[in-house]
N, C-alpha and C positions, 0 to 999 in steps of 0.2 A: 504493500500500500504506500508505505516513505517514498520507494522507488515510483511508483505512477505519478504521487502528487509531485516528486522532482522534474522528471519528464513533462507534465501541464506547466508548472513554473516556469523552467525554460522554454518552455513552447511559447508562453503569452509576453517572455521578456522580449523575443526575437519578432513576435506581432508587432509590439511596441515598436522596439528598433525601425522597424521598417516602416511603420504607419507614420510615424513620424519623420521619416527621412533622414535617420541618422545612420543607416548602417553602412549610407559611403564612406563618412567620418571615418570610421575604423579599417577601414583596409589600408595595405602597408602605403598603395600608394599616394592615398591622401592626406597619410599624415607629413610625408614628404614637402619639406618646403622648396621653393623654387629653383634654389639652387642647386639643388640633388637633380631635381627632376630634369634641370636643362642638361647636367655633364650626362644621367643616365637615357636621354635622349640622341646626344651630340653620343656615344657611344653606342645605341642600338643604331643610326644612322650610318657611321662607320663601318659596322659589323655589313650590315647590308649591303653598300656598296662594294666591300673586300669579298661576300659570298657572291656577289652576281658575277666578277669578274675570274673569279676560283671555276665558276660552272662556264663561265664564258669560252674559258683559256684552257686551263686544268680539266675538265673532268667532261660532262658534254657536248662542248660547244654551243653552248646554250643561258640563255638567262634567266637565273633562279629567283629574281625576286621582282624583275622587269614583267609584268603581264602585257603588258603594250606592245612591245613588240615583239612577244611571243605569237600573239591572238594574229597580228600582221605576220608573221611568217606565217602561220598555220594556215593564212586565207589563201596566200602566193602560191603554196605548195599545191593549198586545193583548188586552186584555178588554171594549174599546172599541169595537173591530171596526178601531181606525185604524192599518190595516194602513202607508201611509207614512208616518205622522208616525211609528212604532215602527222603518222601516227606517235612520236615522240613530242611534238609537243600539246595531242591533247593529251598524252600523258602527265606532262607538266603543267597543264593547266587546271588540271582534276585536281594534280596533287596541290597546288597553291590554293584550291578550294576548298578541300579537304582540310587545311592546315588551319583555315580560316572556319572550318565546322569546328573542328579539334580546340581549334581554341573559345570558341565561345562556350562549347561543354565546359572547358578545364575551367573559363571565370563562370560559370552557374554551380560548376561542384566544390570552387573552392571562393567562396564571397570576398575572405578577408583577408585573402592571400592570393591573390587577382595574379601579381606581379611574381612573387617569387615560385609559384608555378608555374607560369607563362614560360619562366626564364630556364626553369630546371628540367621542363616538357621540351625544350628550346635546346639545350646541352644535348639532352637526351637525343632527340633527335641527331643531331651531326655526328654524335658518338659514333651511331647506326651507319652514320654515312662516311664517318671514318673509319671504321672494321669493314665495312663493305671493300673499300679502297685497299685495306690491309688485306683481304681475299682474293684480292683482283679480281673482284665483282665493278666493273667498271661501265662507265659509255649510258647506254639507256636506264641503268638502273640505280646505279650509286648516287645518285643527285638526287633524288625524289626523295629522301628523308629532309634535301637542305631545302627545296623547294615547299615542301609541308612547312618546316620552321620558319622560314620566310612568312608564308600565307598565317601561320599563328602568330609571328610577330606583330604583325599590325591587329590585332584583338587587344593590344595592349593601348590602355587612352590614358598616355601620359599628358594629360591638362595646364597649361602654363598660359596665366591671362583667359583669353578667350580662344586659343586657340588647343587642338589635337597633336602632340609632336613626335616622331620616334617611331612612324613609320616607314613603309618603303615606298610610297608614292610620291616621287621624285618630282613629277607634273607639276601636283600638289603643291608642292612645297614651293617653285617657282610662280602656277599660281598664287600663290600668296603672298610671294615677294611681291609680284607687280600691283596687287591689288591695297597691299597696306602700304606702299610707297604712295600712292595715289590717298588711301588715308591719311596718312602723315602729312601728308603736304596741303592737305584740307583742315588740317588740326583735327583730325578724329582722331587720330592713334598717333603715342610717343613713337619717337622715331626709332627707340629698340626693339619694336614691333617687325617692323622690316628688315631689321639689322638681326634677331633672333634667325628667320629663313634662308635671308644668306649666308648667314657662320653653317646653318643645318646643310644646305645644299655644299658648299663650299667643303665639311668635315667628310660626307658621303661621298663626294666626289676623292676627296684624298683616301678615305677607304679604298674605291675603286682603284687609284691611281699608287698604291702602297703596292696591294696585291700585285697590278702588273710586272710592278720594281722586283717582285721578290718571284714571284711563280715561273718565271724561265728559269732561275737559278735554286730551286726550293722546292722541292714535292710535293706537290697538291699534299700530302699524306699527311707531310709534315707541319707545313701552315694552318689544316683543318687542327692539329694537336697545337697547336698554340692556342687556336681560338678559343678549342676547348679549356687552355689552361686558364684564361682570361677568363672565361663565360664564368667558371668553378670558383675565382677569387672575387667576381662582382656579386657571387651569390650568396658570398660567406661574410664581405663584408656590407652588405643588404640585410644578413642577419645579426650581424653583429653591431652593427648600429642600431637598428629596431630594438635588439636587447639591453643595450647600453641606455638610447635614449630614445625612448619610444613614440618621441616625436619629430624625432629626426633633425630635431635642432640643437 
């Protein structure tokens, strides 16, 4: 009986929480103040642009987190008549879809832990896509874990001002730049509104532009095991700051 009426207690605290609109308050990434949130943006930014150029150069021949012009090559091919050169990238567009189903279950099963699941679902995945590589499991298949983590990357809505940051829609991001420059210059928006998109696009771009530097002379293998080493020390110190100081300030 102690045990049910625990269970209804918790049940009507979590009604609360959420009738009221507080249970964004508590997930890690909103307790996150601004400054966290832009370097853990200008770094998922990075990441992405180093993963699209690894599949670009290294592993496919392909773009893992570009849907743009994957969906454009897939129409060329199919208006081409080359029925299999086009079956690899609705591969990779399922999987970018997928990755983007993947991650909306991961933040409904995990509410208050949105981000450091995202990130560890995130690791997880490349692992996959780095022992595939270790297998020489390569070409059509080894990519498709990074192209998932790509597609669950952007389920993450890291919030700064009034804007979304930290995904991989690169457009996006340029949209934005020309559009809050035209703000700024109306006085609607401070002028680090604009200046925030271009560091974003400008970090993503050196991502990309890192990886070329290093993938002719550095094994696809090798550079996915740095990533991972990096993904595994922003994960520890994500919780080590949450446990330190729980508001992240």
């Amino acid at each position: 009986m102690k045990r049910y009426d625990f269970h209804v207690k918790q049940f009507m605290i979590e009604e609360a929480i959420e009738f009221l609109g507080l249970k964004e308050r508590f997930t890690i990434e909103n307790r996150m103040n601004r400054h966290h949130k832009i370097i853990l943006a200008l770094f998922l930014s990075a990441l992405s642009g180093f993963i699209d150029i690894l599949g670009l150069f290294g592993i496919g021949k392909m773009f893992l987190s570009f849907m743009s012009g994957n969906s454009t090559r897939l129409a060329f091919y199919l208006a081409e008549g080359e029925f299999i050169q086009a079956l690899p990238y609705i591969f990779l567009i399922a999987s970018f879809v997928f990755g983007a189903f993947l991650g909306d279950v991961v933040k409904s099963r995990f509410p208050g832990e949105v981000l450091l699941a995202i990130l560890t679902t995130e690791t997880f995945l490349i692992f996959i896509s780095f022992m595939m590589i270790f297998l020489d499991i390569k070409d059509e298949w080894s990519y498709l874990p990074l192209t998932i983590a790509m597609g669950l990357q952007n389920t993450m809505h890291i919030r700064v001002d009034d804007k979304i940051i930290g995904r991989t829609f690169f457009s996006g991001v340029l949209h934005s730049l020309g559009t809050d420059i035209s703000q700024a210059m109306q006085k609607n928006k401070p002028w680090s509104a604009p200046l925030l998109d271009l560091v974003i696009w400008v970090v993503a771009v050196s991502g990309a532009f890192l990886a070329g530097i290093l993938q002719p002379n550095i094994p696809t293998q090798t550079l996915l095991g740095l990533v991972l080493i990096i993904l595994l020390l922003v994960i520890v110190i994500i919780i080590m700051l949450n446990k330190k100081q729980p508001d992240f300030r």
